[in-house]
N, CA, C and O of each residue as an XYZ file, in Angstrom:
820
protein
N       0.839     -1.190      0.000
C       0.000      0.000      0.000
C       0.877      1.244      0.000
O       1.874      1.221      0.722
N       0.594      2.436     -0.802
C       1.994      3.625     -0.780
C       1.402      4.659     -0.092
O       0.224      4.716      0.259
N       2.436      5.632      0.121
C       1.516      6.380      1.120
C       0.040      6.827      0.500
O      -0.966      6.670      1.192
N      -0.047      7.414     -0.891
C      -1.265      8.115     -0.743
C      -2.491      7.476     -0.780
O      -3.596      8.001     -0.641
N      -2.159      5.984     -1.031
C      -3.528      4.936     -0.460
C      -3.931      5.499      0.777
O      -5.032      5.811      1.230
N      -2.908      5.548      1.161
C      -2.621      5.184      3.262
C      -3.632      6.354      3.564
O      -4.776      6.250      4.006
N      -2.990      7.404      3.248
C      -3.803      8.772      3.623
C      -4.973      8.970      3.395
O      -5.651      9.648      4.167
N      -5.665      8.214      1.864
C      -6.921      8.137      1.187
C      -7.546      7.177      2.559
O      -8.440      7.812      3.117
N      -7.394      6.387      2.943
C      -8.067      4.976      3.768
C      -8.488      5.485      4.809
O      -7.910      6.224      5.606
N      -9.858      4.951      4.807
C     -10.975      5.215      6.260
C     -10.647      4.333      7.070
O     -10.178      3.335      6.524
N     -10.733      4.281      8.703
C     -10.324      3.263      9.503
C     -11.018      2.094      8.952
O     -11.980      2.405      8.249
N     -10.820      0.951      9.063
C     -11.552     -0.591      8.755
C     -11.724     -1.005     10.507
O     -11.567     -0.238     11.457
N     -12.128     -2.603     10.542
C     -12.452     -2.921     11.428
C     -11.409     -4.214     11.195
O     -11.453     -5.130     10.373
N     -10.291     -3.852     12.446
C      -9.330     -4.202     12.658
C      -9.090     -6.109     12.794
O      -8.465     -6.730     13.653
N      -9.925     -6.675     11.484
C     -10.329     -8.307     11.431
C      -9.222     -9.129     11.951
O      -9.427     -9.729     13.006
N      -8.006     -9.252     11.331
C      -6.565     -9.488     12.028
C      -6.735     -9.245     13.513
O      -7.747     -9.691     14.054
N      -6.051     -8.739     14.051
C      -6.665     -7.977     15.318
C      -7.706     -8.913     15.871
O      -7.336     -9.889     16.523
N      -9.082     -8.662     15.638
C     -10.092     -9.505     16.373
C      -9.642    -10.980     16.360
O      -9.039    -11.298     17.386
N      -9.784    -11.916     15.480
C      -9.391    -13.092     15.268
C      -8.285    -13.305     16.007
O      -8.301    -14.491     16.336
N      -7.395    -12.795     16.407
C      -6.465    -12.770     17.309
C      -6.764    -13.429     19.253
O      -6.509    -14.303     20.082
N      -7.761    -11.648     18.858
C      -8.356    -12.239     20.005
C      -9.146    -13.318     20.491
O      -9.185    -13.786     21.629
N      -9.977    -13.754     19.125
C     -10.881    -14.884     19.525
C      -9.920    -16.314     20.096
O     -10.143    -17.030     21.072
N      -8.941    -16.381     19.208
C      -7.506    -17.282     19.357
C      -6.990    -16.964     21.027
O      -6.496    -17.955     21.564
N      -7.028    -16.165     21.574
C      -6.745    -16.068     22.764
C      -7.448    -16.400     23.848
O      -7.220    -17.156     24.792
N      -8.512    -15.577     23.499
C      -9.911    -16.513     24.389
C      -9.964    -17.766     24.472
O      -9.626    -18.423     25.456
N     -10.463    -18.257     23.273
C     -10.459    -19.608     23.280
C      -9.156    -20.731     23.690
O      -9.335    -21.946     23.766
N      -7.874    -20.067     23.924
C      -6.147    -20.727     24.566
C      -6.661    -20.280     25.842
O      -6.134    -20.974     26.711
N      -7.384    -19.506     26.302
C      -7.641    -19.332     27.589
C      -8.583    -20.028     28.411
O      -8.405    -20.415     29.566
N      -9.620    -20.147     27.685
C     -10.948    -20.940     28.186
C     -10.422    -22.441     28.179
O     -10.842    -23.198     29.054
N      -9.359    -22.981     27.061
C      -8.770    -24.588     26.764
C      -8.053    -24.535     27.745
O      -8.089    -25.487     28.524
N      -7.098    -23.304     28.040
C      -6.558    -23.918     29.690
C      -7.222    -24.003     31.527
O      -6.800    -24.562     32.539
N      -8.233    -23.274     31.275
C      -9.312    -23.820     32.526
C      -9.410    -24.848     32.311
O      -9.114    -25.688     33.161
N      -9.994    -25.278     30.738
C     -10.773    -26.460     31.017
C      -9.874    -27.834     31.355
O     -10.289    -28.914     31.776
N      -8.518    -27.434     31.031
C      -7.743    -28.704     30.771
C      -7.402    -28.745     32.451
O      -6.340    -29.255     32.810
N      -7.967    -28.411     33.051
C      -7.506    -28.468     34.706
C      -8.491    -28.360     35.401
O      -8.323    -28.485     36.615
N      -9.810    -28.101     34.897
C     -11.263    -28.202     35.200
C     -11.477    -27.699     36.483
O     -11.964    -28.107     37.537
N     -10.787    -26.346     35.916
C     -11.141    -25.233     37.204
C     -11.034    -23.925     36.672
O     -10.251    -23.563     35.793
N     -12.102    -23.060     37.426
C     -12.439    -21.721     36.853
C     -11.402    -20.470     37.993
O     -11.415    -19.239     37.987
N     -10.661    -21.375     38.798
C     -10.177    -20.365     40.013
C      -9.074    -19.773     38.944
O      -8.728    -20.197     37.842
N      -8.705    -18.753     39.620
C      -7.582    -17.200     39.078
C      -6.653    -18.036     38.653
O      -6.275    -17.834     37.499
N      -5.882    -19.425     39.562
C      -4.451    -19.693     39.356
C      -4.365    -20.996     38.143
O      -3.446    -21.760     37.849
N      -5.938    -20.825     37.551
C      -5.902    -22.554     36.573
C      -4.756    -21.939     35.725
O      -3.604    -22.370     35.772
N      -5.098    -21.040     35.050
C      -4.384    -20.621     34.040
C      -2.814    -20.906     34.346
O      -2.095    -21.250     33.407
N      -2.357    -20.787     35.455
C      -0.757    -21.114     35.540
C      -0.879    -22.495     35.759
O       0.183    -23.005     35.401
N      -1.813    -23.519     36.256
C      -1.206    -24.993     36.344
C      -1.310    -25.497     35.018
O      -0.522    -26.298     34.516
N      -2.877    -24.719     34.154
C      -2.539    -25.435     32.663
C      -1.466    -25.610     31.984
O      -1.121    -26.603     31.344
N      -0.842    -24.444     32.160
C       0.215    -23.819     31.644
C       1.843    -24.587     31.703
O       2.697    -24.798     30.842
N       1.745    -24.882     33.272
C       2.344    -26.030     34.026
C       2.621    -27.584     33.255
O       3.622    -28.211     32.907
N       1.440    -27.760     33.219
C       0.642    -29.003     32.825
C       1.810    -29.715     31.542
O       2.331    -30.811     31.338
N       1.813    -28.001     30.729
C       2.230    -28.774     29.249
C       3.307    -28.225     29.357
O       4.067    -28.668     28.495
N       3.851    -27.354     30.081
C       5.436    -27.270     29.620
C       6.073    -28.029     30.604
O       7.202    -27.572     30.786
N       5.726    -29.440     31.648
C       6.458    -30.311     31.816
C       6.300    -31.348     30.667
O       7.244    -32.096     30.415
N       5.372    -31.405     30.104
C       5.267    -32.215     28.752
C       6.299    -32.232     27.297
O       6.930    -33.099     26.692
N       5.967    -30.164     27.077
C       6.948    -30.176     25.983
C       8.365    -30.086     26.122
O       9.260    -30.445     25.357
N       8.419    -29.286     27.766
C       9.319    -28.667     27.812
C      10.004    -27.534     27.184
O       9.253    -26.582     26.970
N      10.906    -27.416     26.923
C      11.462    -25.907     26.546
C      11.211    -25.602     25.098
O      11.776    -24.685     24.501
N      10.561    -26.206     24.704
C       9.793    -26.719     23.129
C       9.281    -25.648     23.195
O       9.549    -24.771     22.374
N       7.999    -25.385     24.683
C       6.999    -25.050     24.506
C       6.931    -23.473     24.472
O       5.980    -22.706     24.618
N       8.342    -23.247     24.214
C       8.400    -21.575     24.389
C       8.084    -21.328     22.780
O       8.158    -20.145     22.449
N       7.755    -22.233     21.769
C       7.419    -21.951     20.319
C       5.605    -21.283     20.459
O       5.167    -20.293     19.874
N       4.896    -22.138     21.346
C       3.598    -21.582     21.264
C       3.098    -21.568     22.956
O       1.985    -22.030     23.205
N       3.935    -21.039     24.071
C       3.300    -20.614     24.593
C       3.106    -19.041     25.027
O       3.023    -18.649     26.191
N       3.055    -18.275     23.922
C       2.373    -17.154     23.741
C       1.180    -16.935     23.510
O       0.795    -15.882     23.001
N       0.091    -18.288     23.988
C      -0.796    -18.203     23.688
C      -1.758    -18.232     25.120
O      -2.864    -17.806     25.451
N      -1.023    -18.737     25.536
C      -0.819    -19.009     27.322
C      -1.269    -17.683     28.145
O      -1.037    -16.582     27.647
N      -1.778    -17.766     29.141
C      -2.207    -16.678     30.868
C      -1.948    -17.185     32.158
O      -2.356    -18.284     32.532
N      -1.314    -16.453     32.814
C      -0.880    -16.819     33.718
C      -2.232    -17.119     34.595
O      -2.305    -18.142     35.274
N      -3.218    -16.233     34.543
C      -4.275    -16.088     35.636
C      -5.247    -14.637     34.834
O      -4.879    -13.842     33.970
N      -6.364    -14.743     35.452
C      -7.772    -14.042     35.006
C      -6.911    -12.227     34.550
O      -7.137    -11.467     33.608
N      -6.216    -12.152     35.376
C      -6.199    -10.300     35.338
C      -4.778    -10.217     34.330
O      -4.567     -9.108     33.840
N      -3.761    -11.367     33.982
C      -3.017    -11.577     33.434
C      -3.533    -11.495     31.631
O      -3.095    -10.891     30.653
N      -4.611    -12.395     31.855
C      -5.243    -12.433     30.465
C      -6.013    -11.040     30.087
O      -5.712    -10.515     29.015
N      -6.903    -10.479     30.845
C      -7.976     -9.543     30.525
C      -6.697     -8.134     30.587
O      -6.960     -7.212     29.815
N      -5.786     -8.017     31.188
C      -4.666     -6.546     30.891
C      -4.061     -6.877     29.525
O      -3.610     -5.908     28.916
N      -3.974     -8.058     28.943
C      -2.947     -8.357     27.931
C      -3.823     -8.429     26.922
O      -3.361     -8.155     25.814
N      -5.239     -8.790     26.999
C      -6.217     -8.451     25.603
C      -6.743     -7.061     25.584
O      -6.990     -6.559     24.488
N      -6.929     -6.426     26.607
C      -7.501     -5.062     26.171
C      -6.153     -4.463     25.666
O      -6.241     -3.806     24.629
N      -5.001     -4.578     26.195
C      -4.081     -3.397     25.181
C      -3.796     -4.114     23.750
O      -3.399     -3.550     22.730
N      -4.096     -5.501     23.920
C      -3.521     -5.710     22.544
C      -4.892     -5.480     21.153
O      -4.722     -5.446     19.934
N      -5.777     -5.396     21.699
C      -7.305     -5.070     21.111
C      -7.144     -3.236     20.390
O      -7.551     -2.886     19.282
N      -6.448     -2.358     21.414
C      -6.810     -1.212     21.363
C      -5.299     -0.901     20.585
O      -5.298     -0.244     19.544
N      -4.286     -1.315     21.051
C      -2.651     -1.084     20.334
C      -2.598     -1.574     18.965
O      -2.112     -0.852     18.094
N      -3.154     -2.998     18.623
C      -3.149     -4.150     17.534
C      -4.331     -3.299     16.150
O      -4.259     -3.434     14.929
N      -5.205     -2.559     16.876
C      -6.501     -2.000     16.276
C      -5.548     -1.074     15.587
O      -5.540     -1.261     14.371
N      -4.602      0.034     16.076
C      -4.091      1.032     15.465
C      -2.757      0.972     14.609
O      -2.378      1.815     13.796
N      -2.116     -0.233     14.975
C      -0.756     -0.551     13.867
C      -1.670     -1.662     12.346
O      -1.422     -1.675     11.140
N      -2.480     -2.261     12.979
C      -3.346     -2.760     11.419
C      -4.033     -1.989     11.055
O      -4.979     -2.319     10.340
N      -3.817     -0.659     11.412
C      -4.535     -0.023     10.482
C      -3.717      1.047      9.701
O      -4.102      2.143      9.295
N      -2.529      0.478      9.595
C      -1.287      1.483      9.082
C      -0.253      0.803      8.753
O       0.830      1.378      8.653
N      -0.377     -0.616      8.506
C       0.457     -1.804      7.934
C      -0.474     -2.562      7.075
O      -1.704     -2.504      7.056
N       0.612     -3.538      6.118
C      -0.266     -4.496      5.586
C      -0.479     -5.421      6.328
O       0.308     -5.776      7.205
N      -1.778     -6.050      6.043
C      -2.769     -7.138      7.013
C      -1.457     -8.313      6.870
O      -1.243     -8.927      7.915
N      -0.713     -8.616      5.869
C       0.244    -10.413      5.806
C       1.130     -9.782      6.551
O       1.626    -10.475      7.439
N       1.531     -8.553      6.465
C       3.006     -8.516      6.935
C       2.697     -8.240      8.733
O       3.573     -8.550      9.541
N       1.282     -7.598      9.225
C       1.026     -7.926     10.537
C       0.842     -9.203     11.318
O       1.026     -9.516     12.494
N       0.467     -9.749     10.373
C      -0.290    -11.119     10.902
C       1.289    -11.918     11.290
O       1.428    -12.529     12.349
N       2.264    -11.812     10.397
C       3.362    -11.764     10.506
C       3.982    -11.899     11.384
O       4.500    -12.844     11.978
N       3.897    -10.297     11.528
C       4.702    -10.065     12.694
C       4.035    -10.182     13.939
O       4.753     -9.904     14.899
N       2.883    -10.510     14.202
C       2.519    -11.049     15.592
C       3.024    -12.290     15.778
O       3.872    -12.461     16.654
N       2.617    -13.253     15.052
C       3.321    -14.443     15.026
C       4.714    -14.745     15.251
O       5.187    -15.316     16.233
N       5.275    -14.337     14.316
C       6.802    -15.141     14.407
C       7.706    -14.061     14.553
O       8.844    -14.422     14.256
N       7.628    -12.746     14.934
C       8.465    -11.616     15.263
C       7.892    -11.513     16.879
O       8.654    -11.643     17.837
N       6.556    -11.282     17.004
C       6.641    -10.397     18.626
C       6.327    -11.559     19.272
O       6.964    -11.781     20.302
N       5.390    -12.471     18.880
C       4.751    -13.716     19.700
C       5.836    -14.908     19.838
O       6.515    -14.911     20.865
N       6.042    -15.903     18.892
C       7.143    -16.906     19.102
C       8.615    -16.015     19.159
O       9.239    -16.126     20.214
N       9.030    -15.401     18.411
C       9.908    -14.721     18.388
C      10.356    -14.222     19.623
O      11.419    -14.737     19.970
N       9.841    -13.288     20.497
C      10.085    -12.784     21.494
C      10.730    -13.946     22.711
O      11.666    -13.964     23.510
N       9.547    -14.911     22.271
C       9.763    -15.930     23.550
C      10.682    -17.100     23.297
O      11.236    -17.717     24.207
N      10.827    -17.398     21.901
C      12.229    -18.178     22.045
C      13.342    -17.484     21.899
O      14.316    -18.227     21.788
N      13.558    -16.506     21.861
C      14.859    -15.234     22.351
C      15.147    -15.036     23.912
O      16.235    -14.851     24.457
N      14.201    -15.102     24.334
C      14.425    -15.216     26.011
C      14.461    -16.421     26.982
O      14.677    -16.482     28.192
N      14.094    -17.634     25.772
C      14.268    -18.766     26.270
C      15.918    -19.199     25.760
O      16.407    -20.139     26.386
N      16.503    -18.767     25.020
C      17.409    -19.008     24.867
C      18.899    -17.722     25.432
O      20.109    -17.831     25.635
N      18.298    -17.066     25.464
C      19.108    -15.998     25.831
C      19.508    -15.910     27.339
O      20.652    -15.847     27.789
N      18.030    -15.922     28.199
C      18.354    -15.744     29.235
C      17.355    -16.815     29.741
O      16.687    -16.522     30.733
N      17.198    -17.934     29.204
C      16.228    -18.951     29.996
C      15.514    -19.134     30.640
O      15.382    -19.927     31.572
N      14.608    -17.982     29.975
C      13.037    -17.449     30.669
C      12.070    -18.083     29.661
O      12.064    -17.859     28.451
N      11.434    -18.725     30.185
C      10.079    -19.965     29.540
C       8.904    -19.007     30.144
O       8.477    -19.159     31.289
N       8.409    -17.963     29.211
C       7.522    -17.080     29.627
C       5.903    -17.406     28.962
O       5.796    -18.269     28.091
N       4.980    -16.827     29.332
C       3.344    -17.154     29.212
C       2.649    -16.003     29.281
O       2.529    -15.151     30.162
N       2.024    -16.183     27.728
C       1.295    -15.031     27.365
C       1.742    -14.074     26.485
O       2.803    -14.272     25.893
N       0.876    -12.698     26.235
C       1.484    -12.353     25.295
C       2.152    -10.915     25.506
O       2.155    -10.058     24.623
N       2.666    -10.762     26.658
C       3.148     -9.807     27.103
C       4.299     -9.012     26.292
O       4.593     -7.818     26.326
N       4.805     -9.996     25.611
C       6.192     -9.506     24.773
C       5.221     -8.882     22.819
O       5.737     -8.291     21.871
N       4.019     -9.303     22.968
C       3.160     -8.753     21.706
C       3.099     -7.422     21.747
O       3.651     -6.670     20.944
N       1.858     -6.825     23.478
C       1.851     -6.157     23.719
C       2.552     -5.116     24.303
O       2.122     -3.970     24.436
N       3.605     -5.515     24.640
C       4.930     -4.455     24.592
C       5.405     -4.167     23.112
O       6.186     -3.215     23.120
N       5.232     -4.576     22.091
C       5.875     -4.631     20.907
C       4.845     -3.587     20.432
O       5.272     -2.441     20.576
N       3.569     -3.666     19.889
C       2.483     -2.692     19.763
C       2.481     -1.794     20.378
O       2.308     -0.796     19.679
N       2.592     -1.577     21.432
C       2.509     -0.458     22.453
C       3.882      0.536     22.079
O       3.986      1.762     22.109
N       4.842     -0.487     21.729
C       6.498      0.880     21.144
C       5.720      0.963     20.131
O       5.365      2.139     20.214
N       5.004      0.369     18.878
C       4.802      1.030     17.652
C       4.100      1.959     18.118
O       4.448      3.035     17.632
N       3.018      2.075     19.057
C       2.266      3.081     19.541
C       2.735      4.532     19.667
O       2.546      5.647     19.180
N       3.167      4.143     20.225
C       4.570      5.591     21.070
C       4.976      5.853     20.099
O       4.239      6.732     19.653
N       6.175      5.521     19.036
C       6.641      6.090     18.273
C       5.669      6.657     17.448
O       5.801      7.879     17.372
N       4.963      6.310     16.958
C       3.455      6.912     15.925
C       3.531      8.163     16.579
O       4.031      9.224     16.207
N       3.022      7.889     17.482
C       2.303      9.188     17.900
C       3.129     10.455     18.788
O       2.669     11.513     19.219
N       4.573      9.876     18.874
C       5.749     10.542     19.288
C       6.016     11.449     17.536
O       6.307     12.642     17.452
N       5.877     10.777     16.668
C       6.719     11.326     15.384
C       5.260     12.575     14.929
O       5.364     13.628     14.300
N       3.894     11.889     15.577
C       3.107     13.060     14.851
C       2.787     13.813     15.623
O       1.704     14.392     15.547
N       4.117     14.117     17.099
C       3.794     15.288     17.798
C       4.589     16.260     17.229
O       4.503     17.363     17.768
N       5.421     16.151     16.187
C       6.319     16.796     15.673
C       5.686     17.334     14.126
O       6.465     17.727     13.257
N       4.092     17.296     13.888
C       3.409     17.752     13.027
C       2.688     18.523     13.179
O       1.672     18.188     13.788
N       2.801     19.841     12.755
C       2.097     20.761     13.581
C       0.478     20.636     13.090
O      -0.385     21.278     13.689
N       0.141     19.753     11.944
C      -1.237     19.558     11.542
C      -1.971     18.488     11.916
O      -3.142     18.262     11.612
N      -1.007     17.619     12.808
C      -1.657     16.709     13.669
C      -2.366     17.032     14.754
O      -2.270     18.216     15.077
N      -3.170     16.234     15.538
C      -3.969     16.820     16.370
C      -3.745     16.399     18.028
O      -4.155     15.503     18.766
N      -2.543     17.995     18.201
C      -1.820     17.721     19.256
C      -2.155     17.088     20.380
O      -1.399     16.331     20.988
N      -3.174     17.336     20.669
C      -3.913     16.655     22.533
C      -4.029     15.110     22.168
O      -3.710     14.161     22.885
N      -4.302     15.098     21.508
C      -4.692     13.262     21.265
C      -3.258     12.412     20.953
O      -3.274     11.228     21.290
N      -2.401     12.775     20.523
C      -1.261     12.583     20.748
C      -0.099     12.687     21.780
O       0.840     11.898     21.886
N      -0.283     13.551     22.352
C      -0.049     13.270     23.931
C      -0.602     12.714     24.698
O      -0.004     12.384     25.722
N      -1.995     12.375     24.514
C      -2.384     11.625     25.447
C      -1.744     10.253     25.231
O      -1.164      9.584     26.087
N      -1.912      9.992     24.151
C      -2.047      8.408     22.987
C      -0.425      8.240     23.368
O       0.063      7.181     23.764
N       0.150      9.207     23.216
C       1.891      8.687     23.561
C       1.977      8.930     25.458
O       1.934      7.775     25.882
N       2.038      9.546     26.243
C       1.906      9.026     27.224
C       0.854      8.134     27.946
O       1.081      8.088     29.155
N      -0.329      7.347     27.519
C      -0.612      6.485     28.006
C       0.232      5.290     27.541
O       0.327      4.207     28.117
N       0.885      5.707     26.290
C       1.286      3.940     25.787
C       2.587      4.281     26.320
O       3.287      3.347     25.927
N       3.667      5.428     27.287
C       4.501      5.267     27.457
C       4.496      5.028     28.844
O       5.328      4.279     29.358
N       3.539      5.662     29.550
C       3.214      5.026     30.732
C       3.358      3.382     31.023
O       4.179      2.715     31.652
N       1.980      3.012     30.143
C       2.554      1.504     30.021
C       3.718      0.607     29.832
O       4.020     -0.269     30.641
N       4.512      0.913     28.477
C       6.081      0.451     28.565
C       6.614      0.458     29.689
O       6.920     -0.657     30.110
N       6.931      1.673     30.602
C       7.680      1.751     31.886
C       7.412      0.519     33.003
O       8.203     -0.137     33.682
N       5.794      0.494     32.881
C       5.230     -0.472     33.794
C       5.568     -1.783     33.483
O       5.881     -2.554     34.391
N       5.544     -2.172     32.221
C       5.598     -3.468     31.848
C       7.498     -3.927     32.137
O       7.799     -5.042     32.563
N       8.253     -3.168     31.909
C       9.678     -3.335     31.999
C      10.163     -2.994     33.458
O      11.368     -3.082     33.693
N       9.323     -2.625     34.412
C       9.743     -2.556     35.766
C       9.777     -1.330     36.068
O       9.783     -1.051     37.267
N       9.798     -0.586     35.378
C      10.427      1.068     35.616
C       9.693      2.067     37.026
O      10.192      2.838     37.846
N       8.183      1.535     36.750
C       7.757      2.003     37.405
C       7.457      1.488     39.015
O       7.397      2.128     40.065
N       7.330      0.334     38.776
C       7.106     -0.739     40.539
C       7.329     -1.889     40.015
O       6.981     -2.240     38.887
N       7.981     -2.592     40.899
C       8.418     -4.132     40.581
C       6.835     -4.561     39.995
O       5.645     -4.277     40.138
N       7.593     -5.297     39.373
C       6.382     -6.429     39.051
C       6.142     -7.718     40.022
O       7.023     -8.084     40.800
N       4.966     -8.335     39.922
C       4.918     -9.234     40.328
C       5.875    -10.352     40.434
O       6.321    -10.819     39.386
N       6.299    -10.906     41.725
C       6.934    -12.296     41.362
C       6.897    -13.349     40.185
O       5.846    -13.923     39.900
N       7.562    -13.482     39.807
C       7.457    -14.955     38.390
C       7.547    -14.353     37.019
O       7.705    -14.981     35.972
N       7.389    -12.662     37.204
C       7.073    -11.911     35.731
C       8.075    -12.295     34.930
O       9.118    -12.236     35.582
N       8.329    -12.772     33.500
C       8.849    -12.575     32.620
C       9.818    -11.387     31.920
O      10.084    -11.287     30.723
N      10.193    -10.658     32.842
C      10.144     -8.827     32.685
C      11.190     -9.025     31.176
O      11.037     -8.135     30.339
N      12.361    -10.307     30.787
C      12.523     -9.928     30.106
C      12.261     -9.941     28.422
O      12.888     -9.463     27.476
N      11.021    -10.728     28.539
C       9.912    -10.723     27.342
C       9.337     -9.693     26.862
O       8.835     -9.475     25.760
N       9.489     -8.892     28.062
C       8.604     -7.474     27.695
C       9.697     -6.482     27.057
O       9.487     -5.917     25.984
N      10.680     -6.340     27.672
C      11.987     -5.566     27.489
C      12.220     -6.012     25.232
O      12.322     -5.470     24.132
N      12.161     -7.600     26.062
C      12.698     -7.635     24.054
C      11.099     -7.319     23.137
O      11.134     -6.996     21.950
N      10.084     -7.439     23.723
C       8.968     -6.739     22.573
C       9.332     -5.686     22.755
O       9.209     -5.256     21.609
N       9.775     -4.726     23.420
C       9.769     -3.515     23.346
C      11.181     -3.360     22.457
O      11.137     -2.588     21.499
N      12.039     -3.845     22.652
C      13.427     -3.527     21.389
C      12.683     -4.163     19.999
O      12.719     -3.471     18.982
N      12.119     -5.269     19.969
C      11.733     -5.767     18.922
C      10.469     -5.215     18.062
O      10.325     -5.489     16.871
N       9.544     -4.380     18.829
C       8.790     -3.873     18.488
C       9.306     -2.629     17.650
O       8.983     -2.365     16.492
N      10.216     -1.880     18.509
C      11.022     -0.532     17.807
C      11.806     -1.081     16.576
O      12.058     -0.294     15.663
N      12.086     -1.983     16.516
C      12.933     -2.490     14.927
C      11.693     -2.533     14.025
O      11.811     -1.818     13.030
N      10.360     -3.297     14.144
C       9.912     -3.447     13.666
C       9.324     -2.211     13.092
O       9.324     -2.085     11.868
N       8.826     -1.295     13.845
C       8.519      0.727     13.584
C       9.274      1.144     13.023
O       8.835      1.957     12.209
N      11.039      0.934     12.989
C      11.870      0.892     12.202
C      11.887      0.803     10.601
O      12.138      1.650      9.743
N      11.550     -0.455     10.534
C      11.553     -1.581      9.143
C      10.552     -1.113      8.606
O      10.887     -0.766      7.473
N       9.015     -0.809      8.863
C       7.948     -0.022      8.533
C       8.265      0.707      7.743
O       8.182      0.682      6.515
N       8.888      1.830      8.856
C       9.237      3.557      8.528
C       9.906      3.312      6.991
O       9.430      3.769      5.952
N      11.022      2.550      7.087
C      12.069      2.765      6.464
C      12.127      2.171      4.968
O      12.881      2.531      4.065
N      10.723      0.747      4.923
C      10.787      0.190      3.767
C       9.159      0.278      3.265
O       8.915      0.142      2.066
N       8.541      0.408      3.811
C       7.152      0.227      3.548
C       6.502      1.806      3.773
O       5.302      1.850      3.502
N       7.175      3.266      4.281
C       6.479      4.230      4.657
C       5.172      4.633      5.597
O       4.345      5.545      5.604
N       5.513      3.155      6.580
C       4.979      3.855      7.787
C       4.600      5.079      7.936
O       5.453      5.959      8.053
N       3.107      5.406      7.964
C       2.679      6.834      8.777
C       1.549      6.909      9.668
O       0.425      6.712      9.207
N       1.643      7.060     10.374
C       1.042      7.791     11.949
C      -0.435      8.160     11.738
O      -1.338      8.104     12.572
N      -0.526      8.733      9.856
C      -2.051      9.244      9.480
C      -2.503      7.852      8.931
O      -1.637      6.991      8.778
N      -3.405      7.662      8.721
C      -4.441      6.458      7.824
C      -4.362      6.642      6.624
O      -4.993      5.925      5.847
């Protein structure tokens, strides 16, 4: 798509994106059930369950994985509302893409091998979306025909978040993955990068 498609294009309804989510739900609801319990902590014994099975295998697809109820529902609303605004300013193959095998498996067999963190969920996605976020809306505060307030907001809520997710702001919880999040967030900025630089990434629709 070149830019002046981009600029011509009305928002769509972010289908990539949704389907995503339905894929998550449903990895979420399969790990209650596979432990046939609805309490907060099923989600970590499911989780349990199969990576004594696959073992360190299982860092290929367990980005599909929740640790627990508030683990899952923080990691689908940003990736619903972050995922909604980079597909709508990329191509749909090359997103679908890069959720998959750049921010999702990607992230997590980099930290399983790097620093031998066997992490769950998709925390390293939504850190990855959330830098495309920021930068977007960091580069169209520097437009004076952009529409300044909404861009500050839009870049400090999504920079707020980064800080949180990488520790910056209060430890995280015990067991966190912190450095899944750290590499979506470098990996995410390459990817805003690669955009910008080969495809003309822009910030407008």
């Amino acid at each position: 798509m070149s830019i002046v498609e981009r600029l011509e294009k009305e928002p769509t309804l972010p289908t990539t994106t949704l389907i995503f989510s339905t894929v998550f739900v449903a990895a979420y609801i399969s790990q209650l059930l596979l432990v046939g319990s609805l309490s907060q902590n099923a989600g970590i014994e499911a989780a349990r369950v199969v990576k004594n099975v696959v073992g360190t295998a299982s860092a290929i697809f367990t980005w599909v994985f929740h640790s627990n109820h508030t683990h899952f529902l923080e990691n689908l609303f940003v990736f619903v509302l972050a995922g909604w605004w980079v597909e709508n300013r990329i191509d749909q193959r090359r997103f679908f893409l890069g959720i998959v095998f750049i921010l999702g498996i990607g992230a997590n067999v980099a930290a399983a091998m790097v620093f031998g963190t066997l992490g769950i969920g998709i925390s390293g996605i939504t850190s990855g979306l959330a830098t495309m976020v920021a930068l977007g809306h960091l580069e169209a505060l520097q437009d004076a025909d952009s529409q300044f307030v909404r861009n500050v907001v839009a870049f400090t809520l999504s920079g707020v978040f980064l800080l949180w997710v990488v520790g910056a702001i209060e430890p995280l919880p015990a067991g966190t993955a912190v450095e899944i999040h750290i590499l979506g967030v470098g990996i995410g900025a390459m990817w805003f990068a690669v955009e910008k630089s080969r495809h003309g990434f822009s910030y407008r629709l």
